[in-house]
C-alpha positions as CSV (number, residue, x, y, z in Angstrom):
1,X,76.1,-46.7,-24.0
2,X,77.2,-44.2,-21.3
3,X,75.1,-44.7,-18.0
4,X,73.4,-41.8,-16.8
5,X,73.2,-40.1,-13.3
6,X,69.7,-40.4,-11.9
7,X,67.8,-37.8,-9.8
8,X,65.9,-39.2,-7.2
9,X,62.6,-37.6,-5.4
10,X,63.3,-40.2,-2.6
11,X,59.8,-39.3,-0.6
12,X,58.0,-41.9,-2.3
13,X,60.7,-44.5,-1.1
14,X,60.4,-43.2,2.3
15,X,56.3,-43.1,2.4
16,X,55.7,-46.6,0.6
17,X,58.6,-48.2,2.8
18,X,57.4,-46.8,6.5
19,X,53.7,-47.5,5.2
20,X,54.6,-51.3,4.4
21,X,56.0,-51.6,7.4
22,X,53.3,-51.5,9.5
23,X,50.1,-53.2,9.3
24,X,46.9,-50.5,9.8
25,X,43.5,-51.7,10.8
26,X,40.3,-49.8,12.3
27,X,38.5,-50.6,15.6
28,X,34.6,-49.7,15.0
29,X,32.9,-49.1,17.8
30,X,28.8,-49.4,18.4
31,X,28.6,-46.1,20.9
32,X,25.3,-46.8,22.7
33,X,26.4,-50.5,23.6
34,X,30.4,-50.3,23.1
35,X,30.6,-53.1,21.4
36,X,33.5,-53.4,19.3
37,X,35.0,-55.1,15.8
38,X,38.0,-54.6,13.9
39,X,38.3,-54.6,10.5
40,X,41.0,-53.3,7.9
41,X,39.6,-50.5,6.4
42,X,36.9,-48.1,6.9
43,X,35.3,-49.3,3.5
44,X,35.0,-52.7,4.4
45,X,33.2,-51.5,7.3
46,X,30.6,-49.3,5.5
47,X,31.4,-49.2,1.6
48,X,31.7,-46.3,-0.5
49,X,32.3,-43.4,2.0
50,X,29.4,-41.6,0.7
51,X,27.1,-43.4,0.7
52,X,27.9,-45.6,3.6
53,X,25.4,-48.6,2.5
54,X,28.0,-51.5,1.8
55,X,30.4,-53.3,3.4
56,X,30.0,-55.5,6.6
57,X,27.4,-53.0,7.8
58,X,25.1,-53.8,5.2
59,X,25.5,-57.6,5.5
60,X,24.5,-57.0,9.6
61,X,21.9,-55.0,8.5
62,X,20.3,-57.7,6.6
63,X,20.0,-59.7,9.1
64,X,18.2,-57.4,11.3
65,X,14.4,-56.1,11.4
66,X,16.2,-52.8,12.8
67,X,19.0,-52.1,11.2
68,X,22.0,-50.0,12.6
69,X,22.4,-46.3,11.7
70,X,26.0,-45.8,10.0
71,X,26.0,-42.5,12.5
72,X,25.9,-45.0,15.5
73,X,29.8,-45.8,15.0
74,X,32.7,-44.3,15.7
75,X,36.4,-45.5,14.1
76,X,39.7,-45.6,15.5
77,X,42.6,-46.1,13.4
78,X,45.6,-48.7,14.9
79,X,48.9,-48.7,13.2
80,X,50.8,-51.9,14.3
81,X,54.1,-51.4,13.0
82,X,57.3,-54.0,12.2
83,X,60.6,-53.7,14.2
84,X,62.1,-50.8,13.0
85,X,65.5,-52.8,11.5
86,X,63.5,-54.5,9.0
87,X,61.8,-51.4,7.5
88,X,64.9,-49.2,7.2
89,X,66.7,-52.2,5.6
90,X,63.7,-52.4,3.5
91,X,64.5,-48.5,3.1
92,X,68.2,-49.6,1.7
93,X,67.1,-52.1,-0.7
94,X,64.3,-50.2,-2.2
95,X,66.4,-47.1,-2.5
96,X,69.2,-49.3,-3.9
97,X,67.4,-51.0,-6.5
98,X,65.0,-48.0,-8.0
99,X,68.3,-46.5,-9.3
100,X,70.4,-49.3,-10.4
101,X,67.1,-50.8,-12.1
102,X,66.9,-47.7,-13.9
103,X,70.2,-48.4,-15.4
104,X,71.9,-45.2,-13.3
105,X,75.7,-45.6,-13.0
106,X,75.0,-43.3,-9.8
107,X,72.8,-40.7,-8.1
108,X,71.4,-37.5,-6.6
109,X,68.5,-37.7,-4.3
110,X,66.5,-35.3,-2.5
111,X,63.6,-35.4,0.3
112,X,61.1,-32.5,0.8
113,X,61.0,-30.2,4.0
114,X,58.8,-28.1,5.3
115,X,57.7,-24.7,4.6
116,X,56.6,-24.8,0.9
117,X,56.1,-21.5,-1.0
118,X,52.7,-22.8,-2.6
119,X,51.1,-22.6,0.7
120,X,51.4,-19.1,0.3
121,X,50.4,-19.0,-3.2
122,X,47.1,-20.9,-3.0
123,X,44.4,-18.3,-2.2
124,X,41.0,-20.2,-3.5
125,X,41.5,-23.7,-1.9
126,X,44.3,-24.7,0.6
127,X,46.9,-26.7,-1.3
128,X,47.0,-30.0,-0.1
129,X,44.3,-29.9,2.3
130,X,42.7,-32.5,1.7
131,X,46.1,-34.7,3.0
132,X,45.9,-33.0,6.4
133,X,43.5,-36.0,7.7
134,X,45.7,-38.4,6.2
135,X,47.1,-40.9,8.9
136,X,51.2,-40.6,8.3
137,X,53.6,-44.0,8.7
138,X,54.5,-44.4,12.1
139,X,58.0,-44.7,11.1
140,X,57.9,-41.9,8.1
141,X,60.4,-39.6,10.1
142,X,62.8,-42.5,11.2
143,X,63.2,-43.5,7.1
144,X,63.8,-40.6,6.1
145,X,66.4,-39.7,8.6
146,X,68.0,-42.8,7.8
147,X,68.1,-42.5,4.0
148,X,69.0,-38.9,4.2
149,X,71.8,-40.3,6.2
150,X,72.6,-43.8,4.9
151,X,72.7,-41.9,0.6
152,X,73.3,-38.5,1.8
153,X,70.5,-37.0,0.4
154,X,69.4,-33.3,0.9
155,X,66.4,-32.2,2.9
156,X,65.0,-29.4,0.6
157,X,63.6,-26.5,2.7
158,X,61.2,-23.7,1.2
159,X,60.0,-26.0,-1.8
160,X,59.1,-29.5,-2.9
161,X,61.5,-32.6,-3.6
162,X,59.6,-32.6,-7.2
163,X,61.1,-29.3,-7.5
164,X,64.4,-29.8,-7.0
165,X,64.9,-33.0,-9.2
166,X,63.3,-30.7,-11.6
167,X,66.3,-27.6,-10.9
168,X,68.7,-30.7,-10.7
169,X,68.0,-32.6,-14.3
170,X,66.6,-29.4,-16.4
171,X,67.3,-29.5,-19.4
172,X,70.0,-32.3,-18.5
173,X,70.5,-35.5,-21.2
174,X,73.0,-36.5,-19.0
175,X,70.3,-37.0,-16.4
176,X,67.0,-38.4,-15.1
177,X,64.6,-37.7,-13.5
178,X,62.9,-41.1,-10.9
179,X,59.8,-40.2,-9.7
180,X,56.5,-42.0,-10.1
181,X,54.8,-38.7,-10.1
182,X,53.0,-37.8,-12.9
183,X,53.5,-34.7,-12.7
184,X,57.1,-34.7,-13.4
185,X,56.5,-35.5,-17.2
186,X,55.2,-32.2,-17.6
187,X,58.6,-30.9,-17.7
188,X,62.0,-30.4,-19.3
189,X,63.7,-33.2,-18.3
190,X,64.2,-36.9,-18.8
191,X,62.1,-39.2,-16.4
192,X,61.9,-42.8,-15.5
193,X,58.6,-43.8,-13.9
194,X,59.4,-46.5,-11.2
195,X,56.0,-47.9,-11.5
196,X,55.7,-48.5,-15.0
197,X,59.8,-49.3,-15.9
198,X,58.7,-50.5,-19.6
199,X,57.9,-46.9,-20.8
200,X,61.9,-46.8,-19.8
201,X,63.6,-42.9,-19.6
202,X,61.3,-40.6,-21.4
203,X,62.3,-37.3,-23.3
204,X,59.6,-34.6,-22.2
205,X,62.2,-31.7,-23.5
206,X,59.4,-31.0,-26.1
207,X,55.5,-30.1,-26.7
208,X,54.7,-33.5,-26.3
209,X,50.8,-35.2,-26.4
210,X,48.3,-36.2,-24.6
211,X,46.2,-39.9,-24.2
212,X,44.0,-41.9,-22.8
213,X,45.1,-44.6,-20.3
214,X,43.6,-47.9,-20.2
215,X,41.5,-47.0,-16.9
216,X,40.2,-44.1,-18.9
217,X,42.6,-41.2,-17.4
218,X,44.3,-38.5,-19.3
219,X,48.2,-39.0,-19.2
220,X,50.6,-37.3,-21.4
221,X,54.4,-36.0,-22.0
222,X,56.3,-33.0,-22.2
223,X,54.6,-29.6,-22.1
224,X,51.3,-30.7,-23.2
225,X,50.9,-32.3,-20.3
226,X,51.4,-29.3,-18.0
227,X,48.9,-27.1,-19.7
228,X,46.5,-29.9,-20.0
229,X,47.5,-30.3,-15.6
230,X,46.4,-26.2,-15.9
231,X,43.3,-26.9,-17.7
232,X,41.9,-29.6,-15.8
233,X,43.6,-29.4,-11.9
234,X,44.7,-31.7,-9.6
235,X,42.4,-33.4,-6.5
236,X,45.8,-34.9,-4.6
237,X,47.1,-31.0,-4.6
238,X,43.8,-29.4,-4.3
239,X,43.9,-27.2,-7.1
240,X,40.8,-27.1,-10.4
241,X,40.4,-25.0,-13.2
242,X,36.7,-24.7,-11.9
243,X,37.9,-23.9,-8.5
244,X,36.4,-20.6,-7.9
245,X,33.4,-20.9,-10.2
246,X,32.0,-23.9,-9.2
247,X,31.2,-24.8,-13.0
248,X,31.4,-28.2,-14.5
249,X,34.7,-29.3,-15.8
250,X,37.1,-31.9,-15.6
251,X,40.1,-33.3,-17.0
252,X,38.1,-35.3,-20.2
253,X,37.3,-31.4,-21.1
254,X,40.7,-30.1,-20.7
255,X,41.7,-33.0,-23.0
256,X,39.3,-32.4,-25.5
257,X,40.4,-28.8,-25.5
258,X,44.0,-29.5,-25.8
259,X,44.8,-33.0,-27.7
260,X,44.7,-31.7,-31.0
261,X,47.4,-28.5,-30.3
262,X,50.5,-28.5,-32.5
263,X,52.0,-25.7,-30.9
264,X,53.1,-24.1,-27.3
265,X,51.1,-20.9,-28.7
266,X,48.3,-22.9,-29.8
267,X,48.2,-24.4,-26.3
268,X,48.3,-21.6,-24.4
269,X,45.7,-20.3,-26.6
270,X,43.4,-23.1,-25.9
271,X,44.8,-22.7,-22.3
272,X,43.6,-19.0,-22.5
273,X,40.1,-19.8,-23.5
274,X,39.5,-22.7,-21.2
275,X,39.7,-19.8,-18.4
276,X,37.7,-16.9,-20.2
277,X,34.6,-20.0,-20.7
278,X,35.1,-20.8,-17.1
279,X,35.0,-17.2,-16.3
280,X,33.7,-14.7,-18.1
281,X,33.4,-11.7,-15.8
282,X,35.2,-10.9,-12.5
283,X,33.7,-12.2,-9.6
284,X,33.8,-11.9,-5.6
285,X,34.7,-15.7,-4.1
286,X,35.5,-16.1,-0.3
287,X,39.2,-17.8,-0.2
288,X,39.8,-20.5,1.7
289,X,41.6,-18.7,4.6
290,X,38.4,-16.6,4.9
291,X,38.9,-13.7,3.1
292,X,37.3,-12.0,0.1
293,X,39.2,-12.2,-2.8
294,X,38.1,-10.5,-6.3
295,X,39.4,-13.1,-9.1
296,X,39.0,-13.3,-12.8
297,X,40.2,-15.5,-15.5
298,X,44.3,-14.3,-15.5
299,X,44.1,-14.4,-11.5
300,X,43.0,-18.0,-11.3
301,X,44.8,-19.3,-14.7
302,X,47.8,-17.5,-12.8
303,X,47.3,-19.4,-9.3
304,X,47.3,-22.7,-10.5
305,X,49.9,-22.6,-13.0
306,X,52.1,-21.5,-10.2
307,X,50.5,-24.6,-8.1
308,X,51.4,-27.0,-11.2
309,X,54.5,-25.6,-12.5
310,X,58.0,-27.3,-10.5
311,X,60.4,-24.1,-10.4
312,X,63.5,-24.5,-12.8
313,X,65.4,-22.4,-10.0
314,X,65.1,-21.3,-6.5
315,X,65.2,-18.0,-7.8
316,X,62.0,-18.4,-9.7
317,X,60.3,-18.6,-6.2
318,X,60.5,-15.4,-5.3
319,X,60.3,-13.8,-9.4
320,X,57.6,-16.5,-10.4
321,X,57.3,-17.2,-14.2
322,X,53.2,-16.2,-14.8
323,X,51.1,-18.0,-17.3
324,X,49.9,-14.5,-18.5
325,X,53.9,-13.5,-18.7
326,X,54.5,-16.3,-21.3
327,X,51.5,-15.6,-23.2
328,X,52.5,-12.0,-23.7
329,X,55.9,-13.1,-24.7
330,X,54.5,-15.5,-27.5
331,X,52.1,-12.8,-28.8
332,X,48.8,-13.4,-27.8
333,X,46.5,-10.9,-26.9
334,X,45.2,-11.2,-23.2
């Protein structure tokens, strides 16, 4: 059997490697006395982050006729790293072995950038912001310059590493796709999830289905799994199908609505309706840089199919391909 060449997104080596290089605790401090304890995390501290009634607060306060107020503490995170030679030869192991376990006779690899064209895209909620309180690896720039520099990877700059393993193994069989992103089995390509190597290199050049997961989460393959991503949305990218309405939805809906489809028109169909249910008439919404934006169902369907999509060329960027524009072109009325 011929080996085939694999197409790394290598910014999930370089996060999980300059995260396990350090170790991260949290210093909670009592603000009217200033007494101080560390602990590793701010849910050992207080419990579920909502409702801030667990943890070793709620142990102290058992104790006490008076117990504390969660408001009365304040956190600071400490990141105690490892010398920097073990984590970047941590970098060249892990990098090494995620292909070669894959069975890849060699490689590609690419590492995201900066300025990403669905920053400008997203109008309703920020994309990604909810990440932008999110505590980075001390040493996340210094393993990515080194694997950029040790495998000769490229640094991609106006758009996402998932994008361009996605331009690089389109439509390829003589190439995959490693990524643990779920995402990436939404499209044309062959993939090999690093995190669950028994599923092996999966074809998702076709419609694809949809399941449930033994934790109860909707996973699927091939294009299936990008409309369903459409219909329900994505909390780590901040996009939802219910975004602008503020209706209840979620992804056990979009499944429902979607599972039984037997064909891409039949999808998009279903795909189509999801959004006309969600909104029926145009409505006013404030976006989330401030401004007044007047959406209906084509503008939001359109926004977050852009947000979910991975570009097949840099090109597309620019000319996007719209979920309306495919509907059209498969017959279906809008």
């Amino acid at each position: 059997m011929t080996k085939l060449t694999a197409v790394v997104d290598a910014d999930f080596i370089a996060y999980a490697v300059a995260s396990a290089g350090e170790k991260r605790t949290v210093v909670v401090t009592h603000k009217p006395s200033g007494r101080q304890i560390e602990v590793g995390t701010r849910t050992e501290w207080h419990g579920d982050w909502r409702k801030r009634d667990g943890g070793i607060l709620a142990e102290i306060n058992a104790k006490r006729t008076s117990p504390f107020d969660p408001d009365e503490f304040e956190f600071e995170d400490v990141q105690t790293p490892e010398p920097i030679e073990n984590v970047l030869h941590s970098a060249k192991t892990m990098f090494t072995s995620t292909y070669k376990n894959a069975g890849a006779k060699d490689y590609i690899g690419f590492l995201g950038g900066s300025n990403n064209f669905r920053d400008d895209v997203a109008t309703i909620w920020k994309y990604k912001g909810d990440r932008e309180n999110m505590i980075k690896p001390l040493y996340l720039k210094d393993v990515r310059e080194y694997l950029s520099r040790r495998f000769n990877l490229e640094v991609v700059d106006g758009y996402e590493a998932d994008d361009a393993v996605v331009i690089e193994a389109h439509g390829r069989r003589d190439r995959f796709v490693i990524s643990p992103d779920k995402d990436t089995g939404g499209n044309h390509v062959m993939w090999y999830n690093p995190h669950k190597p028994e599923q092996g290199i999966v074809d998702c050049m076709k419609l694809g289905n949809l399941f449930i997961d033994d934790k109860g989460g909707v996973r699927g393959f091939g294009r299936l799994f990008f409309y369903y991503q459409c219909a329900s949305g994505d909390k780590a990218d901040c996009y939802a199908a219910n975004s602008a309405c503020g209706k209840r939805w979620g992804g056990k809906s979009a499944y429902k609505a979607l599972v039984d489809c037997k064909t891409d028109k039949e999808a998009l169909i279903a795909l189509k309706e999801v959004y006309q249910k969600l909104y029926p008439e145009p409505l006013v919404i404030t976006g989330w840089r401030g401004d007044q934006i007047e959406v209906d169902w084509k503008y939001v369907l359109n926004e977050n199919w852009q947000l979910a999509r991975m570009v097949r060329s840099v090109d597309e960027i620019k000319n996007p391909i719209l979920a309306t524009d495919v509907m059209v072109k498969m017959g279906i009325e809008l």
